[in-house]
C-alpha positions in Angstrom: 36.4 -29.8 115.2 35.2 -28.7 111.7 37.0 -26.6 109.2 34.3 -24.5 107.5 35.2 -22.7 104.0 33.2 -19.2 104.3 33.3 -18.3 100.5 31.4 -15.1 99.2 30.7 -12.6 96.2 33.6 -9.9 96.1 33.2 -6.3 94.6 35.7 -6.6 92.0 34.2 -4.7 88.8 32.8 -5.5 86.1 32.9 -8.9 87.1 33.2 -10.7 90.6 35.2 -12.5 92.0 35.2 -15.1 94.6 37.1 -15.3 98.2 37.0 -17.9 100.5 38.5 -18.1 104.1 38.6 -20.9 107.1 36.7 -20.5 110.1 37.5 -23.2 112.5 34.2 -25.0 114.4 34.0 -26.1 117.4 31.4 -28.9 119.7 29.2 -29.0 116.3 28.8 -25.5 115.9 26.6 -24.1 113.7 28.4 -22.1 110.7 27.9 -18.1 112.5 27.8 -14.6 110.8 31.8 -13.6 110.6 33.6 -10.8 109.2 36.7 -9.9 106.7 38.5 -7.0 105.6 36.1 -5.0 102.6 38.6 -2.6 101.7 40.2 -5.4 100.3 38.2 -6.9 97.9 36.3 -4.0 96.6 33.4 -3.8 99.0 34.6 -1.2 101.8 37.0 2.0 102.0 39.9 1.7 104.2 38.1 3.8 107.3 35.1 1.8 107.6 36.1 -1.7 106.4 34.1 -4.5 108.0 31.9 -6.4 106.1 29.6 -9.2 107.3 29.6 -12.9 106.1 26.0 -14.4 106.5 25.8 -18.0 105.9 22.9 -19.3 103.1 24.2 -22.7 101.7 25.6 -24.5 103.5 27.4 -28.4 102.3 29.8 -30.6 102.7 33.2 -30.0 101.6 34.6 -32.2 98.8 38.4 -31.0 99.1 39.0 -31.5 102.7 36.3 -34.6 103.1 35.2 -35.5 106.7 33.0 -33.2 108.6 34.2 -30.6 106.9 31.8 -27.7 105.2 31.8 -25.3 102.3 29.8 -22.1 103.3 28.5 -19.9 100.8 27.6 -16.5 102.3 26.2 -13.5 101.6 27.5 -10.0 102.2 25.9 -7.7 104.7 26.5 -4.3 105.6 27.8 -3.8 109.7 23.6 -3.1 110.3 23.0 -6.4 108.6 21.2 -4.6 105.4 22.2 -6.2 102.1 25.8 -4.9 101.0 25.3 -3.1 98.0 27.2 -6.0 95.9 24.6 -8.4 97.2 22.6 -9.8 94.6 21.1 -12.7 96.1 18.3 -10.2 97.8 16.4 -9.5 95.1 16.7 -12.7 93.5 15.3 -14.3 96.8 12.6 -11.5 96.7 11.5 -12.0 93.0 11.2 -16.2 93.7 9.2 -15.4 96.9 6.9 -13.0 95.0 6.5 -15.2 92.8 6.1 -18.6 94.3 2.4 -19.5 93.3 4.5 -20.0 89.1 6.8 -22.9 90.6 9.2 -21.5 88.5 12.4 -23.8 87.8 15.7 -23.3 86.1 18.6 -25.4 84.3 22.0 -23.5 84.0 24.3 -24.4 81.3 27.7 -23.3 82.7 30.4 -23.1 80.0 34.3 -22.1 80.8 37.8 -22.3 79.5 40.5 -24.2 80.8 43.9 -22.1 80.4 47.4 -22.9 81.4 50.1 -20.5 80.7 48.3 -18.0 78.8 46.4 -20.1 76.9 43.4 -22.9 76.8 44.3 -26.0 76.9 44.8 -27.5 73.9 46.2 -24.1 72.1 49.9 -24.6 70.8 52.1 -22.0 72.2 52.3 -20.1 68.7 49.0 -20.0 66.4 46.0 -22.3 66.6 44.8 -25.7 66.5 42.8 -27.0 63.8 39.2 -25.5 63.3 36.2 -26.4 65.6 34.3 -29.3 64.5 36.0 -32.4 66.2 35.9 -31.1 70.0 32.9 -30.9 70.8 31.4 -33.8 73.1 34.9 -35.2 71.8 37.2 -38.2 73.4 40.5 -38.4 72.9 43.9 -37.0 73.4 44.1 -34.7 70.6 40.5 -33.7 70.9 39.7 -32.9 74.7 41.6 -31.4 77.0 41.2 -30.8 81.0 39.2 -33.6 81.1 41.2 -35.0 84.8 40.3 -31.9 85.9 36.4 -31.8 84.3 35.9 -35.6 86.3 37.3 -34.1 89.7 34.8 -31.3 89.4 32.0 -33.4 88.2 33.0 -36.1 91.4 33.3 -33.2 94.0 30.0 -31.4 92.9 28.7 -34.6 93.3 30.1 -35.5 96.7 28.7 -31.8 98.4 24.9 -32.6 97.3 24.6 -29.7 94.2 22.2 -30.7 92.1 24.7 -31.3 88.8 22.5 -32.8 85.6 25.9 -33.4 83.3 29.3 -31.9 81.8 30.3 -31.6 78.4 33.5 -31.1 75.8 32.2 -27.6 74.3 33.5 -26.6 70.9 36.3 -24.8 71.4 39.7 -26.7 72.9 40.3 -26.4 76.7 36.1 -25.1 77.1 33.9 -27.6 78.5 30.4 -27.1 80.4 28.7 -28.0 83.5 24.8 -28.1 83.9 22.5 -27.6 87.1 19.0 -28.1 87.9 16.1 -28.0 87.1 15.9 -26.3 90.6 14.2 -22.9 91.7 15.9 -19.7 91.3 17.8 -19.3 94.5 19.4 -23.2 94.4 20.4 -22.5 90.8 22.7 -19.6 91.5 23.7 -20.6 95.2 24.8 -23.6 93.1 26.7 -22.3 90.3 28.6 -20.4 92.8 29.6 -23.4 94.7 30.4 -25.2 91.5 32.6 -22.4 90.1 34.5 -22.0 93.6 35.0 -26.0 93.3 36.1 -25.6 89.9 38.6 -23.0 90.6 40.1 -25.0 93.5 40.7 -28.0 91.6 42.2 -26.7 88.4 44.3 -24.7 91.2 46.3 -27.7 92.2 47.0 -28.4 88.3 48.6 -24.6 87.8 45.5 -24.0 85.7 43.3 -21.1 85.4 39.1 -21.4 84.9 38.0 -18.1 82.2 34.3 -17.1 82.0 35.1 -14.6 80.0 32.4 -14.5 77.3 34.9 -14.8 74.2 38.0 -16.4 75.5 39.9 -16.3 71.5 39.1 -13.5 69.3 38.4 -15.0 65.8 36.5 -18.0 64.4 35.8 -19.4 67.5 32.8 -19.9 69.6 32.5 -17.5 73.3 31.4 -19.0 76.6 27.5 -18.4 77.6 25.1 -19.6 80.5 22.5 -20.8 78.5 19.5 -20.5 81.1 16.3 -23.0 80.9 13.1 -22.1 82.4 9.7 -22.9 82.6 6.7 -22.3 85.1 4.3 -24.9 86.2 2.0 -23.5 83.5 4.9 -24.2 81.4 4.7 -27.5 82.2 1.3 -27.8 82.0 0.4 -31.6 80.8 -3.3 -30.9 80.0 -1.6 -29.4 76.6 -2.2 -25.7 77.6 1.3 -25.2 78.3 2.7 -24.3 74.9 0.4 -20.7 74.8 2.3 -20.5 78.2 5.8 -20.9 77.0 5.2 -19.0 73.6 3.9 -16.1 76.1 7.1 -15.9 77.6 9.0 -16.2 74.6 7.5 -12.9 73.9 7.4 -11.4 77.3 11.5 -12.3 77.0 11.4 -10.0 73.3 10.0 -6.9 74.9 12.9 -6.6 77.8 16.0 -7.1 76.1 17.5 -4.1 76.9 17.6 -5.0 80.3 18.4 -8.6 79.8 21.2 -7.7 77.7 23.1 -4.5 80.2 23.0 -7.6 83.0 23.6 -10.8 81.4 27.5 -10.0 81.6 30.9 -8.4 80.5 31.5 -8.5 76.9 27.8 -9.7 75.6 28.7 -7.6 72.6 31.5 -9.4 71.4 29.9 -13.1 72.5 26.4 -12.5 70.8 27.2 -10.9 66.8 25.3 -13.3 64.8 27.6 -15.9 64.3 29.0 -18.7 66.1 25.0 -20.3 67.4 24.1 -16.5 68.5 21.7 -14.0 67.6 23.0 -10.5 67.5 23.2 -9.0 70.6 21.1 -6.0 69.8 18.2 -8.4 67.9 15.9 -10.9 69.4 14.1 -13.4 68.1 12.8 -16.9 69.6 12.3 -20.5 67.1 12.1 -24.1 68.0 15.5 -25.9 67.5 16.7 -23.0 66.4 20.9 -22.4 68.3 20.9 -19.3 66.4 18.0 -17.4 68.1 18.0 -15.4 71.4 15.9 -17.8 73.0 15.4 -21.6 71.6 12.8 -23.7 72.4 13.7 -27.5 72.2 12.3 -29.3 69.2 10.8 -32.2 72.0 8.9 -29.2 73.7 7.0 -28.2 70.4 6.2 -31.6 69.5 4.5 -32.7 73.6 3.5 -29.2 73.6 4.9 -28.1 77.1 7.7 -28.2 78.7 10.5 -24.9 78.8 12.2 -22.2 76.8 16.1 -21.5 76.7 17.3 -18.1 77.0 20.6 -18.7 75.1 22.1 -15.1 76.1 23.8 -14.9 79.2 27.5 -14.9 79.2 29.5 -17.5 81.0 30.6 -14.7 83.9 27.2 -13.3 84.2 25.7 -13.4 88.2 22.9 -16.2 88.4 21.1 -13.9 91.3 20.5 -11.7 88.4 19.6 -13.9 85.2 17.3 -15.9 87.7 15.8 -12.9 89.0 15.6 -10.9 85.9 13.5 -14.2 83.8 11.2 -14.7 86.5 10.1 -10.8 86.4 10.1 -10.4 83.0 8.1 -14.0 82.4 5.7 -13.9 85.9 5.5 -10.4 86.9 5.9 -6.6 87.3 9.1 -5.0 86.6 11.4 -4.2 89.0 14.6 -1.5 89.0 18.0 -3.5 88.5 
């Protein structure tokens, strides 16, 4: 007997949610297609409310150990075509298009920690001392969550995703998580797992995870995805691969409008300028450089290939979509969002 965890995408708008239910397995079973209730979580009307759960990752569950599984699904309409909420599709379309480019990602997850209306590490009237000692900070009176940021890490770790670190970020209570490098679908089937884990475990503290992109109004920093990628040409060690990655800096430039309508709720307050952003409605691209749209590290200048970073996706944006939307606008024809 196996308890399986069938988690999926919601409908909630302007950002998903996820919902998770237990299917119970029996003489090793493989994890089937199910069902559940759409009109409930944004995805169906009340007359015509099935919805299908179709597994696509499937690994072991960290929370209840043993045999059990975590399976993340996709939604699928009652004639098994793509629910309209499913982005996965067409980010499994774009990275099948576009196999011959190898192309590989790194996310840079960043989140908020909050506990009775607040992140942790926020007195319960005003603020805490400016930004400057928390970051990549030890110490009671400089990182907060971090039980909770070691379980996470641990039980990431124990279901096989492909986790590359965690960080104290610079605001108290907000700390990051990074995956890869991977390909496009792994990255976001990933991050999904991750943030489901997340949630789970800061559930049995009484404490909420935020992606919102800026948590505290103020002087103090939002919450982004920043999103590494590069293409074997990219990587390219005869030395050709900087023309390649400069190329795609540029390619990035002359989509923004795109980039920025699906790279999450509240882009607009996150990317002004300040706090290591470039305005949300400018672009521009510069080695080492935390206050462009897209950095490219000073270690990829100097070897002359390597990867860009496109520091503008939110914290809550979809990964389908960032992962889809870099590797049309960097290897290929446009496509319709």
């Amino acid at each position: 007997m196996v308890k399986a965890e069938y988690i999926w995408i919601d409908g909630t708008k302007p950002t998903p949610q996820l919902r998770s239910k237990t299917k119970i397995l029996y003489d090793d079973d493989e994890p089937p297609i199910w069902g559940f209730d759409g009109s409930s979580t944004n995805q169906a009307d009340g007359d015509d409310s099935d919805c299908v759960l179709n597994p696509v990752f499937v690994c072991k569950d960290p929370i209840r150990e043993g045999e059990n599984l975590l399976v993340l699904c996709e939604v699928l309409n009652t004639n098994m075509s793509p629910h309209e909420s499913n982005t996965r599709r067409g980010c499994v379309a774009a990275c099948q298009e576009h196999r011959e480019k190898e192309p590989l990602f790194g996310m840079e997850q960043e989140y908020t920690l909050y506990k009775d209306g607040r992140p942790l590490g926020f007195p319960k009237s005003g603020y805490p001392g400016p930004q400057g000692p928390y970051y990549c900070a030890v110490g009671a009176t400089k990182a907060y969550g971090r039980t909770i940021v070691e379980k996470h890490l641990e039980a990431c770790l124990q279901a096989g995703l492909r986790m590359s670190g965690i960080n104290a970020e610079v605001m108290p209570g907000q700390w990051e998580f990074q995956i890869g490098p991977v390909d496009g679908i792994r990255v976001a089937d990933h991050i999904w797992m991750a943030r489901w884990l997340l949630e789970r475990i800061a559930e049995d503290y009484d404490v909420d995870v935020s992606y919102a992109a800026k948590p505290i109004k103020g002087d103090w920093n939002g919450a982004g995805c920043h999103t590494n990628f590069s293409t074997n040409e990219m990587r390219d060690t005869a030395g050709e691969g900087y023309s390649y990655i400069i190329a795609a800096a540029g390619s990035l430039g002359k989509n923004t409008a795109a980039h920025i309508k699906n790279y999450g709720v509240g882009v607009e307050e996150r990317l002004t300028g300040d706090h290591e952003t470039c305005a949300h409605n400018e672009f521009r691209y510069g080695i080492s450089d935390r206050g462009a749209s897209v950095r490219i590290p000073w270690q990829v200048a100097q070897e002359r290939k390597g990867y860009l970073e496109d520091r503008r996706p939110n914290a809550n944006c979809d990964p389908y979509v960032v992962a889809r939307l870099i590797i049309q606008t960097i290897c290929g024809k446009q496509r319709g969002i």
